[in-house]
Structure formats: C-alpha cells, structure tokens
C-alpha positions in Angstrom: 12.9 -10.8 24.9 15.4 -8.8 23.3 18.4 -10.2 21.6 21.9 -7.7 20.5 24.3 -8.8 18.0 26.9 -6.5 16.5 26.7 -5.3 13.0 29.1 -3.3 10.4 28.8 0.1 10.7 28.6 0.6 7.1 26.1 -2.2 6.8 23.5 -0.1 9.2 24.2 3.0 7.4 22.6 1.9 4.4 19.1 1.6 6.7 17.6 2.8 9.7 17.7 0.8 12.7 14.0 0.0 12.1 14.2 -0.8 9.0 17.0 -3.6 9.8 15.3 -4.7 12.8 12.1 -5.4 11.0 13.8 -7.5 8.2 15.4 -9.8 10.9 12.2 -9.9 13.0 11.1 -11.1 8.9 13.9 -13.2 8.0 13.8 -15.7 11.2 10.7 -15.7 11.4 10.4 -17.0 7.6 13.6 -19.4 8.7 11.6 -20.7 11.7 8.4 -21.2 9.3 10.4 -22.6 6.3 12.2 -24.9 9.3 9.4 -26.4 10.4 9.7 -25.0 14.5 6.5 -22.8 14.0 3.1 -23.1 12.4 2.4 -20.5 9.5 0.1 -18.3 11.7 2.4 -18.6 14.6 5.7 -17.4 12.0 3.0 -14.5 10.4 2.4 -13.3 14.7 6.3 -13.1 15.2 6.4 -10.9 12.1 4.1 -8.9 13.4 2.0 -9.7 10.4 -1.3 -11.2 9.4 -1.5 -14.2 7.5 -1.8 -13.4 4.0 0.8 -11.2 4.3 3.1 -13.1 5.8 2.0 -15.8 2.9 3.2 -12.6 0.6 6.3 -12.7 2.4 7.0 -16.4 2.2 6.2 -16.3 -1.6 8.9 -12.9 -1.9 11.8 -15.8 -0.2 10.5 -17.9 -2.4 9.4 -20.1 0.8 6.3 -22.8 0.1 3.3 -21.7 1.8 1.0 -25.1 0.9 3.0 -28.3 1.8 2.1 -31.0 -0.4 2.7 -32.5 -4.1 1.4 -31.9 -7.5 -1.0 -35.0 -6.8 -2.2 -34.2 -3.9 -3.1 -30.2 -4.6 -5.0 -32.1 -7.6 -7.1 -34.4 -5.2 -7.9 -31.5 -3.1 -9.1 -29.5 -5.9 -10.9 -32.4 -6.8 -12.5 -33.3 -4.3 -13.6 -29.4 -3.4 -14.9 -29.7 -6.9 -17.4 -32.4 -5.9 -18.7 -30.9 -2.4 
C-alpha cells in the first residue's frame, strides 16, 4: 500500500526522498511497536529490519524493548541462574 501526504518543500530539501521515506517507514513503525498494535518482530519486518536492529532502533527513541519491572527482570535472571 502506498500512502502520499504533502510535506514543506524546504523540509525535503534537507534529505533525499529516500532518506525521509525510510525514517517514516522507522518512526511508525516504532509508534505502532511502542503502541502496542504490533509485536516487536512484526514492527522490526515493517522497518524493513531484523530484530536486533530494530531493538537498536527502539533503544535510539528511547522505546522499551523488554516489557516488565525491576522485579520481574530480577526473577527471570534468577531463575535462568538456577536452570
């Protein structure tokens, strides 16, 4: 699907239509992760990256990756620790 929105003149000047492309094919695709609509690897696919990149990406918008609490990171790490 492809989507057309008007922009600035002078706000595409400063990149190529690439580049601005790929950061909002980035950018909702972050906003559709950090919103809950989409699972991480299905947000990393519509960024056209892989998942640890996309994770690189989400970290860079300062976007959680790992969903939970101090105390329950601890347990897990605990109880990986004991396996």
């Amino acid at each position: 699907m492809q989507i057309a929105f008007e922009l600035p003149n002078d706000f595409v000047a400063l990149q190529s239509v690439a580049q601005v492309r790929q950061e909002v094919q980035f950018s909702y695709a972050v906003w559709l992760y950090q919103h809950g609509r989409v699972t991480l690897a299905r947000a990393a696919e519509l960024a056209g990256l892989n998942l640890y990149d996309f994770m690189g990406l989400c970290k860079s918008n300062r976007v959680a990756v790992i969903d939970m609490n101090r105390d329950e990171l601890l347990e897990e790490l605990n109880d990986m620790g004991r396996a």
